[in-house]
BAFIPA-808413 format. One record per residue (C-alpha): y, z negated, x negated; residue number from 1; chain. Coordinates in steps of 0.05 Angstrom, whole numbers, padded with zeros to 5 digits. Layout:
// residues N
[[Y, Z, X], NUM, 'A']
...
***
This chain:
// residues 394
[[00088, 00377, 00403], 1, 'A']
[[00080, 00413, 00335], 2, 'A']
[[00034, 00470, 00375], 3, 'A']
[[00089, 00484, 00427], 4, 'A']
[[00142, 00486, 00381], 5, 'A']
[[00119, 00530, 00336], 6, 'A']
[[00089, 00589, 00388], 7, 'A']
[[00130, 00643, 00414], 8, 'A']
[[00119, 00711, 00419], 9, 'A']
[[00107, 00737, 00358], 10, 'A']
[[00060, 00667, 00334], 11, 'A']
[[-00012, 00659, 00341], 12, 'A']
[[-00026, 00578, 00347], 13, 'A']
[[-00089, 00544, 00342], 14, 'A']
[[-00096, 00468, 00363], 15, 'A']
[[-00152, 00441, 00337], 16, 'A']
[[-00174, 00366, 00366], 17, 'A']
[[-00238, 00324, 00331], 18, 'A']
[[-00238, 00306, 00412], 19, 'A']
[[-00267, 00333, 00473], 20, 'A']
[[-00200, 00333, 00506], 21, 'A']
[[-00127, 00326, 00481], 22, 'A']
[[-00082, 00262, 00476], 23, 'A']
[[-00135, 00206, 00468], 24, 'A']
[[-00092, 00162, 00441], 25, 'A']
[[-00032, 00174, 00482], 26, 'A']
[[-00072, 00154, 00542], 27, 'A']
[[-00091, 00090, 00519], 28, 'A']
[[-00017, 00079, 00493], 29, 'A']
[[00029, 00025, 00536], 30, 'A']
[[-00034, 00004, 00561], 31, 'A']
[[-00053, 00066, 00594], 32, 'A']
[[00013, 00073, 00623], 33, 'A']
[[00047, 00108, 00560], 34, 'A']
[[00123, 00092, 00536], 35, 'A']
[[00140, 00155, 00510], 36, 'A']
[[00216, 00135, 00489], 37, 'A']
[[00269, 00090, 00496], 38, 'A']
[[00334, 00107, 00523], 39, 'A']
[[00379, 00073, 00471], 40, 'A']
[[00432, 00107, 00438], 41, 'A']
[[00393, 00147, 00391], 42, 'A']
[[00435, 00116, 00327], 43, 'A']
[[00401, 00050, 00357], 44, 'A']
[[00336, 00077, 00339], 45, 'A']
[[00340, 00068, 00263], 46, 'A']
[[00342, -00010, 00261], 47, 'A']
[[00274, -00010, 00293], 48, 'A']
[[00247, 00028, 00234], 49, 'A']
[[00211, -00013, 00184], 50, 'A']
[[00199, 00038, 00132], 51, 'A']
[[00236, 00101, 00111], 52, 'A']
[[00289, 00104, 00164], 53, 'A']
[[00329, 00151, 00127], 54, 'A']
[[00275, 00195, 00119], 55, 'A']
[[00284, 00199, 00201], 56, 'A']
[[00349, 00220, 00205], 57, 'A']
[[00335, 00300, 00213], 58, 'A']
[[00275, 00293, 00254], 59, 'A']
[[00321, 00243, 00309], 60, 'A']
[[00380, 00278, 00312], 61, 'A']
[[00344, 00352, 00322], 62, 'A']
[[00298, 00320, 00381], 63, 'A']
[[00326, 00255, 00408], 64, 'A']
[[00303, 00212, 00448], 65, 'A']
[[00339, 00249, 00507], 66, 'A']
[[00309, 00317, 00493], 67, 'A']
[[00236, 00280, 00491], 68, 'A']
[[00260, 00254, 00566], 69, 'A']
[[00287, 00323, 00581], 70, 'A']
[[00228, 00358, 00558], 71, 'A']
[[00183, 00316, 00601], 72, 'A']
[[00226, 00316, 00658], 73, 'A']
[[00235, 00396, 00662], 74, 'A']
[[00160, 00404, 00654], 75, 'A']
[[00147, 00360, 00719], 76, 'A']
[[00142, 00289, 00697], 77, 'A']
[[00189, 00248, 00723], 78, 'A']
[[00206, 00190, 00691], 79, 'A']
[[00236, 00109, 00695], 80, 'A']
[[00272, 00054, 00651], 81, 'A']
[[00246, -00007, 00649], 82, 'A']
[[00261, -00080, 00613], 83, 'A']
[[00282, -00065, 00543], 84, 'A']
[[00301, 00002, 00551], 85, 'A']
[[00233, 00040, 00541], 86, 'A']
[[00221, 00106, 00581], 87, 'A']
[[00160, 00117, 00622], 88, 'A']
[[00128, 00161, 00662], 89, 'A']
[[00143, 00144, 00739], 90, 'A']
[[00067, 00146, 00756], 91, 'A']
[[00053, 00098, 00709], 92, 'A']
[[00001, 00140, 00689], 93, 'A']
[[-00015, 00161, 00608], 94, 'A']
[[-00053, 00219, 00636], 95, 'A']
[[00015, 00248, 00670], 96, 'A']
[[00041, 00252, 00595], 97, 'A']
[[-00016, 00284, 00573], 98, 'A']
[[-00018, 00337, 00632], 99, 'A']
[[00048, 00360, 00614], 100, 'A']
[[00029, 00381, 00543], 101, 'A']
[[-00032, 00409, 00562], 102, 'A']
[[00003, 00451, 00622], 103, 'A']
[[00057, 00476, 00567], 104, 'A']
[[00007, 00487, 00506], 105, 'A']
[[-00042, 00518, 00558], 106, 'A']
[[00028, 00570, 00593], 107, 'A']
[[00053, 00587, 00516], 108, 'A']
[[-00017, 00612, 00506], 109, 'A']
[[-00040, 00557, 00449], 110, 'A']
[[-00105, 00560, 00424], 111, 'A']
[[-00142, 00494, 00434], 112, 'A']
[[-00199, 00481, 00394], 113, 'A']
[[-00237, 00425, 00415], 114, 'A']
[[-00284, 00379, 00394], 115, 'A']
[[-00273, 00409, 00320], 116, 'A']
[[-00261, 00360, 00254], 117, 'A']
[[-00230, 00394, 00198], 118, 'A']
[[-00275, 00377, 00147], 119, 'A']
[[-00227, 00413, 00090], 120, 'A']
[[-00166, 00445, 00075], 121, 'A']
[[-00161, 00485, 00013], 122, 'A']
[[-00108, 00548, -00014], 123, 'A']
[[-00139, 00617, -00026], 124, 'A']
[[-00082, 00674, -00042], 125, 'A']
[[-00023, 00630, -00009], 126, 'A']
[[-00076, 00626, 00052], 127, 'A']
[[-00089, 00559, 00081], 128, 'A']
[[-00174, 00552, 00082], 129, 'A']
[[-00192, 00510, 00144], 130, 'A']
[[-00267, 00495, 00153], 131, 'A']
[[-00294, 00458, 00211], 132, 'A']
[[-00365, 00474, 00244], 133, 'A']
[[-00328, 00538, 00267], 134, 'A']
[[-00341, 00570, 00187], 135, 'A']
[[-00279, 00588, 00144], 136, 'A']
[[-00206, 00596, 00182], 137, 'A']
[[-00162, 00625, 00140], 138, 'A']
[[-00076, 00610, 00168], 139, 'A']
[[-00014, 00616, 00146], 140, 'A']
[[00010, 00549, 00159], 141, 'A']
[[-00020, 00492, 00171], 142, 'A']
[[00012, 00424, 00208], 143, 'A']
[[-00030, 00360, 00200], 144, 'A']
[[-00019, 00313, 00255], 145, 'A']
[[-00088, 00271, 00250], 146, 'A']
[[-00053, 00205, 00261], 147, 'A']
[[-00063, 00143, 00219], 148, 'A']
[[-00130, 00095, 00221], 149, 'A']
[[-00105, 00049, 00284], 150, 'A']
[[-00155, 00049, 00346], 151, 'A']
[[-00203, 00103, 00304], 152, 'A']
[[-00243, 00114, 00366], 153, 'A']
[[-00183, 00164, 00394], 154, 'A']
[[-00202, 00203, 00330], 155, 'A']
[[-00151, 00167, 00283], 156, 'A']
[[-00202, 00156, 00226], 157, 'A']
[[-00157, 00167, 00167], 158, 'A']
[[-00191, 00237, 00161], 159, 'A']
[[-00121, 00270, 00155], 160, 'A']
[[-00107, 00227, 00084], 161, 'A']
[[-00176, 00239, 00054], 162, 'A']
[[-00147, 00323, 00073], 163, 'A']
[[-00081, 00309, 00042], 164, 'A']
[[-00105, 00262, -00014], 165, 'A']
[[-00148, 00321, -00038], 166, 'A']
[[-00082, 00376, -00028], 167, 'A']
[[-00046, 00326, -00085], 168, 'A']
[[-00010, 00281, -00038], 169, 'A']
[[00005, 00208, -00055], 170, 'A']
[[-00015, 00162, -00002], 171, 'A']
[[00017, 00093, 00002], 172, 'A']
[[-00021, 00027, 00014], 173, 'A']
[[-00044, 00031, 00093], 174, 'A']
[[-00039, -00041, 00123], 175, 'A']
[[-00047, -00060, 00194], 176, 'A']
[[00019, -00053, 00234], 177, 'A']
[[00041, -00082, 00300], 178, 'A']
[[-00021, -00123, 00311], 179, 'A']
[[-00040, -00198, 00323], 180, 'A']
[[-00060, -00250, 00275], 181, 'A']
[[-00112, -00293, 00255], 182, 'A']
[[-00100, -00373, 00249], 183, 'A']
[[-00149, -00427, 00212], 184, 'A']
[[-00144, -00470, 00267], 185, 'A']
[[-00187, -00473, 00327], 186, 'A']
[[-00150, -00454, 00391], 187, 'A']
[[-00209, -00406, 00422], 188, 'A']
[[-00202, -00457, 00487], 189, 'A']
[[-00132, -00430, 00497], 190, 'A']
[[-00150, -00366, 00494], 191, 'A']
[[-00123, -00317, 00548], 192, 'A']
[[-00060, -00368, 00550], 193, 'A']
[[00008, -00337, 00555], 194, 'A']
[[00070, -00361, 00542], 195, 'A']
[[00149, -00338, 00552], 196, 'A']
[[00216, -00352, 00527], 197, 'A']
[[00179, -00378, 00463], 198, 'A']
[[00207, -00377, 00393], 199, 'A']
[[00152, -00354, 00349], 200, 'A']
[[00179, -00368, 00266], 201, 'A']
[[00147, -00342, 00202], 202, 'A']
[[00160, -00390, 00148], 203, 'A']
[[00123, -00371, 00068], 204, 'A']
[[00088, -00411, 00025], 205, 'A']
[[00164, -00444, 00007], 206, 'A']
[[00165, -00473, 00073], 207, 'A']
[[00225, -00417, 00084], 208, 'A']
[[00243, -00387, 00144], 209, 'A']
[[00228, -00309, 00139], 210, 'A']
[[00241, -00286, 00216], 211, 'A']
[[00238, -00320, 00283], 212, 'A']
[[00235, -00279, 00342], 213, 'A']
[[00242, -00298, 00423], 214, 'A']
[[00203, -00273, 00483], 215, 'A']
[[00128, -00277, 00504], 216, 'A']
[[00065, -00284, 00457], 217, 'A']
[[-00007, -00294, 00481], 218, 'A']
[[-00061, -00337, 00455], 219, 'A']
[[-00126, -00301, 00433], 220, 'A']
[[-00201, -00334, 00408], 221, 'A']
[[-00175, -00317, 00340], 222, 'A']
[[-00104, -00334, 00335], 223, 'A']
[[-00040, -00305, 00366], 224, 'A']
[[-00027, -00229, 00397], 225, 'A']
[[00035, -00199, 00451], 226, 'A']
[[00103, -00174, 00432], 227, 'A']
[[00132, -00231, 00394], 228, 'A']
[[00067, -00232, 00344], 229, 'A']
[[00063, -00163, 00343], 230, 'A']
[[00131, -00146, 00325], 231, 'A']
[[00131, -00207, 00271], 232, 'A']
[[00070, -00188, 00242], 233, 'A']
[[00109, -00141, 00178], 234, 'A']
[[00122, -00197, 00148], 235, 'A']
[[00055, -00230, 00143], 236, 'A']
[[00002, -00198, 00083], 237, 'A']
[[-00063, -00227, 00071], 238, 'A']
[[-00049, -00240, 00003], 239, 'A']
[[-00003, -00303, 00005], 240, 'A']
[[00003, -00369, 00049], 241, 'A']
[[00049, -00365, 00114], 242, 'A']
[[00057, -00429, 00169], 243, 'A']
[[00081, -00405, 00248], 244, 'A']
[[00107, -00453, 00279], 245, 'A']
[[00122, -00437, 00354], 246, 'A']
[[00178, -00470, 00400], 247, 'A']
[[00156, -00483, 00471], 248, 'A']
[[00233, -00501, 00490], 249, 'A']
[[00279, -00457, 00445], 250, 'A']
[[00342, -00453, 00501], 251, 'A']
[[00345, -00532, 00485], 252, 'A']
[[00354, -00570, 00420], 253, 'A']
[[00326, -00629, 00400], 254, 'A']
[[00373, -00676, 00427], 255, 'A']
[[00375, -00636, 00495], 256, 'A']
[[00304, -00636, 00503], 257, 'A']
[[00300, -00705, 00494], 258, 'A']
[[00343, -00723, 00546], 259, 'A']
[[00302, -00675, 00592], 260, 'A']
[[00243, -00713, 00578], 261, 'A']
[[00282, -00783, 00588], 262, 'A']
[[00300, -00756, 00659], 263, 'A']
[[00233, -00732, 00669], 264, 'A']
[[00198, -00796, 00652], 265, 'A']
[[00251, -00838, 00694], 266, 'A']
[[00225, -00798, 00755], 267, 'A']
[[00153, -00812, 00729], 268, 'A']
[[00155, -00881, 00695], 269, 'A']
[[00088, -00906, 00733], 270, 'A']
[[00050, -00838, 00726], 271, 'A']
[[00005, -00817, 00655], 272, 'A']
[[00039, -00782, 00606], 273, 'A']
[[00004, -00713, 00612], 274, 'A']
[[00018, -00720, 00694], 275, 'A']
[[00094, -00723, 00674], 276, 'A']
[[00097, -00667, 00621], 277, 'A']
[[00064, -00621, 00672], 278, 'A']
[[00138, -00619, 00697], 279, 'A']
[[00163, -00592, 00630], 280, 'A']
[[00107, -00552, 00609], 281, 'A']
[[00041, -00512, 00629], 282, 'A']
[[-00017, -00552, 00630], 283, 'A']
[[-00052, -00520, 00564], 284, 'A']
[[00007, -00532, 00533], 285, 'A']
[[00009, -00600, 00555], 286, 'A']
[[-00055, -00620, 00525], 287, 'A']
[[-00035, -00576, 00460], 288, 'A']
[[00025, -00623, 00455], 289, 'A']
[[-00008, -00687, 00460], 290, 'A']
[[-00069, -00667, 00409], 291, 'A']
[[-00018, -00651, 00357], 292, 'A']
[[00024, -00708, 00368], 293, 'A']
[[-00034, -00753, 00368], 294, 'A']
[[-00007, -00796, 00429], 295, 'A']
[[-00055, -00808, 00488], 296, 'A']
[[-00048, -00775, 00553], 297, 'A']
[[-00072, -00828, 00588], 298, 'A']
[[-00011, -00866, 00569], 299, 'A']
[[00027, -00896, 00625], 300, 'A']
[[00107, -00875, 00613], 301, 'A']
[[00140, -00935, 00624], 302, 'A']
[[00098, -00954, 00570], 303, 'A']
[[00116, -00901, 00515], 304, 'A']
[[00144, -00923, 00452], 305, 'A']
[[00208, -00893, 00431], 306, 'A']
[[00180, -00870, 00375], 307, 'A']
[[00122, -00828, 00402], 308, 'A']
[[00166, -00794, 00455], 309, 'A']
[[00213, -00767, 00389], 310, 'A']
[[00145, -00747, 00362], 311, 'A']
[[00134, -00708, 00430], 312, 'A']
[[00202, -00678, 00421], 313, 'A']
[[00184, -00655, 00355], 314, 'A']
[[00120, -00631, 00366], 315, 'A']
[[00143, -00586, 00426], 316, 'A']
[[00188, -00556, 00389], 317, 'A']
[[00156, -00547, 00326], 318, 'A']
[[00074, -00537, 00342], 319, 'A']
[[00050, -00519, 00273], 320, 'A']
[[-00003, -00467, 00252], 321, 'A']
[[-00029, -00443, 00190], 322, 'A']
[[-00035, -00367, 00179], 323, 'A']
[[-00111, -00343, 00168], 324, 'A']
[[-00109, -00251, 00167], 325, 'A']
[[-00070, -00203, 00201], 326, 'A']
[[-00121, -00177, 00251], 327, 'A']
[[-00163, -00113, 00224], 328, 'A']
[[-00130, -00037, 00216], 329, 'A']
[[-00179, -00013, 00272], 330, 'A']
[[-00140, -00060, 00325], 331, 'A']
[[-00069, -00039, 00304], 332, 'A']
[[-00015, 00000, 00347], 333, 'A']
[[00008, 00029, 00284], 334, 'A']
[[-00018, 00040, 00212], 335, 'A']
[[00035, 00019, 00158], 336, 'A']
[[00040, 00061, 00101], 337, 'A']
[[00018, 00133, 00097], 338, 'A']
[[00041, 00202, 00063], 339, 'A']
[[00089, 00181, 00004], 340, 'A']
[[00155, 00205, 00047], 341, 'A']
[[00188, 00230, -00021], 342, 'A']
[[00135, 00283, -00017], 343, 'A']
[[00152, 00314, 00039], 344, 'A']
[[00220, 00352, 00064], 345, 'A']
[[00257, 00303, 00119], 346, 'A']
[[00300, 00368, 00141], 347, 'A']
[[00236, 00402, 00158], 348, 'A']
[[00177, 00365, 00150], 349, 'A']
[[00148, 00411, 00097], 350, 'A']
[[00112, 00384, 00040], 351, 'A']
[[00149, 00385, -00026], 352, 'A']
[[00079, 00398, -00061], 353, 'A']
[[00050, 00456, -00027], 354, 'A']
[[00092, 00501, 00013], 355, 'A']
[[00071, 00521, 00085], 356, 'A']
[[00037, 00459, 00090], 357, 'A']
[[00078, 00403, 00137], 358, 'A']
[[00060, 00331, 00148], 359, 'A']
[[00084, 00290, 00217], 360, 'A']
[[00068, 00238, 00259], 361, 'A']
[[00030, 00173, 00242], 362, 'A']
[[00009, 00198, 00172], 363, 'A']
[[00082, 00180, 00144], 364, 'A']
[[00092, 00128, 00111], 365, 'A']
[[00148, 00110, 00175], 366, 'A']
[[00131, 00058, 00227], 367, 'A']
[[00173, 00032, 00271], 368, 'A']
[[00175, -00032, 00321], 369, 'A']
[[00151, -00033, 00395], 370, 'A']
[[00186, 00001, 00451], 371, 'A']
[[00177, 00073, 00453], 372, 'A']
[[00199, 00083, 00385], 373, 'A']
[[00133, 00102, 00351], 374, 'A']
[[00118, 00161, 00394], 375, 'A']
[[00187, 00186, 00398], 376, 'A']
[[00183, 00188, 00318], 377, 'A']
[[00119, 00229, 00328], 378, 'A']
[[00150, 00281, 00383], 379, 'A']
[[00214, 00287, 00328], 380, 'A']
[[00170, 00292, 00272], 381, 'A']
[[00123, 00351, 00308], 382, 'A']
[[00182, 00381, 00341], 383, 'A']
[[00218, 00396, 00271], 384, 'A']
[[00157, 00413, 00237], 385, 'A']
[[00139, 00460, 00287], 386, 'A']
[[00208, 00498, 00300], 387, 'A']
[[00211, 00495, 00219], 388, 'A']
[[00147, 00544, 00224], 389, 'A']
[[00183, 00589, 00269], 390, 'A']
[[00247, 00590, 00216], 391, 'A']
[[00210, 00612, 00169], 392, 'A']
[[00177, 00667, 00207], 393, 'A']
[[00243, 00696, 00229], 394, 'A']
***
C-alpha cells in the first residue's frame, strides 16, 4: 500500500520482497480467505486497539476502513459482510486481495524486487544505503514495512527491527499476540473439540477475575486456541500464575441450570448418568464433566445424590484449568510490541529520529483484536506513510 501511494509521475518506487512473490502473509490471513476490514463506524475501531490507539488516530481517519473497501472495490474486487462486521473479499479467496495490489503496483509502474532481503540500511550524504544481493542502492526515502516475527515463514522474521534497531530505534518487548495457550493439564484426547456460546474467564494468581469473554473456543493437544482464547490471550504473560475456567452453559445461572438438569433427569431417571447429560451437553464434554466432578457415569439417575448433581452444576459451569505458556511468537496472528510509537510521527508515519525514513505496519508497537482490524491498521499506516513521501516531494 506504501508503494502505490507514494508513485506518481514524477516518483521512481522500488518494492523490494525477501519473497518470490508479493503478499505471503495476506494469503494465508482469515484462513486463506483474507478479512481485509471491518465495516464498523470507523470511531469503533479504536476500542479494538490494545496498544497505542491514539497513536492511530491520523493514519484511520486519512484511510478508513471505507476507503480500504473502496479501494478494493474500484480496482475489481468485490467484496461481502459477514458475522461480526468484517469485510471480505466475495471470492473468498486471499489471492483476489493480493491480485489487486499487484495489478495496481504493476499499472503505476512500481518496481518489484523480488526474492531480495535487505541485509542493511545505513545514511551516506542524507542518502538512504540499501544493500541486498543486488550491491549498494542508494534512495531518497526509504519505508520499512517488514512486518513483525508472527508466522516467519511469510518472511516476517523480525529482520525489519534488527534494520531499525541498528538506525537508533527503540524497540519494545515483542510478545506473542492473538494466539492460543498452553495448559498443565492433559486434555490432548479432546483435541480438535469445539465448542460455542462458551464463557471463557481469566482469573490471576488472586483468584480475580481479569476478563471473561463469550463465543466459540477450540480444544488443541496443548491447551486452548479459536476466537475467544485468542482475543483473551493479552492478558495472560508467562511470567505469573493465571486459572481459565470455562462455562459450558453461560445463558443459564446456577439455579437455572439446575432445574434443567432436574427436568432432564426426570425424563431419564432409569438411564446412566452420562446417557442423560448427552441431552445437555456434547459427548466430550460429557465425559470432561464427570472426570472433574469425580461422579461415575455409570450412575443410574434416579440414584444420584443431591449433592453430586450440585457438584455437576458447578463443575459445568466452572471447569477449571491451570495456565501453562502463551503459545510461541512463530504461531501468532500478531506480534505485540514493536517500534517505540513515540519515535515515530503519527501524522505521517515518519520517524522522529532520522528523517526520510518511515515506519508502518506490524513493526509498531500497535496491535489490535480480531476482525479485520489488524490489516486495516496496516493499509492506514502504508497509505499515510506513502502519500507523506509524495508531500514532501511536492
Amino acid at each position: 500500500m506504501s508503494a502505490i501511494f507514494a508513485k506518481n509521475e514524477k516518483t521512481e518506487v522500488f518494492l523490494f520482497d525477501c519473497n518470490e512473490k508479493i503478499g505471503k502473509k495476506i494469503f494465508i490471513s482469515g484462513k486463506g480467505r483474507c478479512n481485509i476490514t471491518n465495516s464498523k463506524d470507523i470511531s469503533d475501531f479504536f476500542d479494538q486497539i490494545n496498544h497505542n490507539k491514539n497513536f492511530m488516530y491520523s493514519s484511520l481517519y486519512s484511510f478508513t476502513n471505507e476507503d480500504v473497501i473502496k479501494f478494493f472495490n474500484e480496482n475489481g474486487l468485490e467484496t461481502k459482510i459477514e458475522r461480526g462486521m468484517r469485510v471480505f473479499p466475495k471470492s473468498d479467496k486471499s489471492s483476489d486481495v493480493i491480485k489487486v495490489l499487484e495489478k495496481v503496483l504493476i499499472r503505476k509502474k512500481v518496481n518489484i524486487i523480488l526474492n531480495t532481503q535487505i541485509e542493511d540500511i545505513f545514511l551516506d550524504n542524507e542518502k538512504f544505503v540499501l544493500k541486498s544481493k543486488r550491491g549498494l542502492e542508494k534512495f531518497d526515502k526509504v519505508i520499512v514495512a517488514t512486518g513483525g516475527m508472527s508466522y516467519p515463514f511469510t518472511g516476517s522474521k523480525g529482520q525489519g527491527y534488527k534494520l531499525l534497531s541498528k538506525l537508533g530505534h527503540h524497540i519494545t518487548d515483542l510478545k506473542p499476540g492473538l494466539v492460543g495457550i498452553d495448559i498443565k493439564e492433559d486434555l490432548r484426547k479432546y483435541a480438535g473439540v469445539s465448542l460455542k456460546f462458551v464463557d471463557f474467564k481469566v482469573y490471576n494468581k488472586s483468584n480475580k477475575l481479569i476478563h471473561c469473554e463469550f463465543g466459540e473456543m477450540l480444544f488443541t493437544h496443548n491447551g486452548f486456541s479459536g476466537p475467544i482464547v485468542l482475543k483473551s490471550s493479552k492478558y495472560f504473560n508467562n511470567k505469573e500464575n493465571f486459572t481459565v475456567s470455562i462455562d459450558l452453559k453461560p445463558r443459564l445461572d446456577r439455579n437455572t441450570l439446575d432445574l434443567r438438569l432436574l427436568k432432564e433427569f426426570e425424563k431419564s431417571k432409569n438411564k446412566s448418568l452420562k446417557n442423560a447429560l448427552s441431552n445437555v451437553l456434547i459427548n466430550s464434554m460429557v465425559e470432561l464433566v464427570l472426570k472433574y466432578s469425580s461422579i461415575d457415569g455409570e450412575t443410574i439417575v434416579n440414584q444420584l445424590k443431591k449433592s453430586d448433581r450440585l457438584l455437576l452444576v458447578e463443575t459445568i459451569k466452572n471447569l477449571k484449568f491451570n495456565f501453562k505458556s502463551l503459545r510461541p511468537l512463530s504461531e501468532a496472528i500478531v506480534t505485540t510490541g514493536g517500534i517505540d510509537v513515540k519515535e515515530v510521527d503519527s501524522s505521517t508515519m515518519e520517524s522522529k529520529k532520522i528523517k526520510n525514513l518511515y515506519i508502518v505496519g506490524e513493526l509498531l508497537d500497535v496491535d489490535a483484536n480480531t476482525g479485520g482490524y489488524n490489516l486495516t491498521i496496516a493499509f492506514a499506516t502504508g497509505h499515510l506513510a506513502g502519500v507523506s513521501c509524495l508531500r514532501k516531494e511536492e
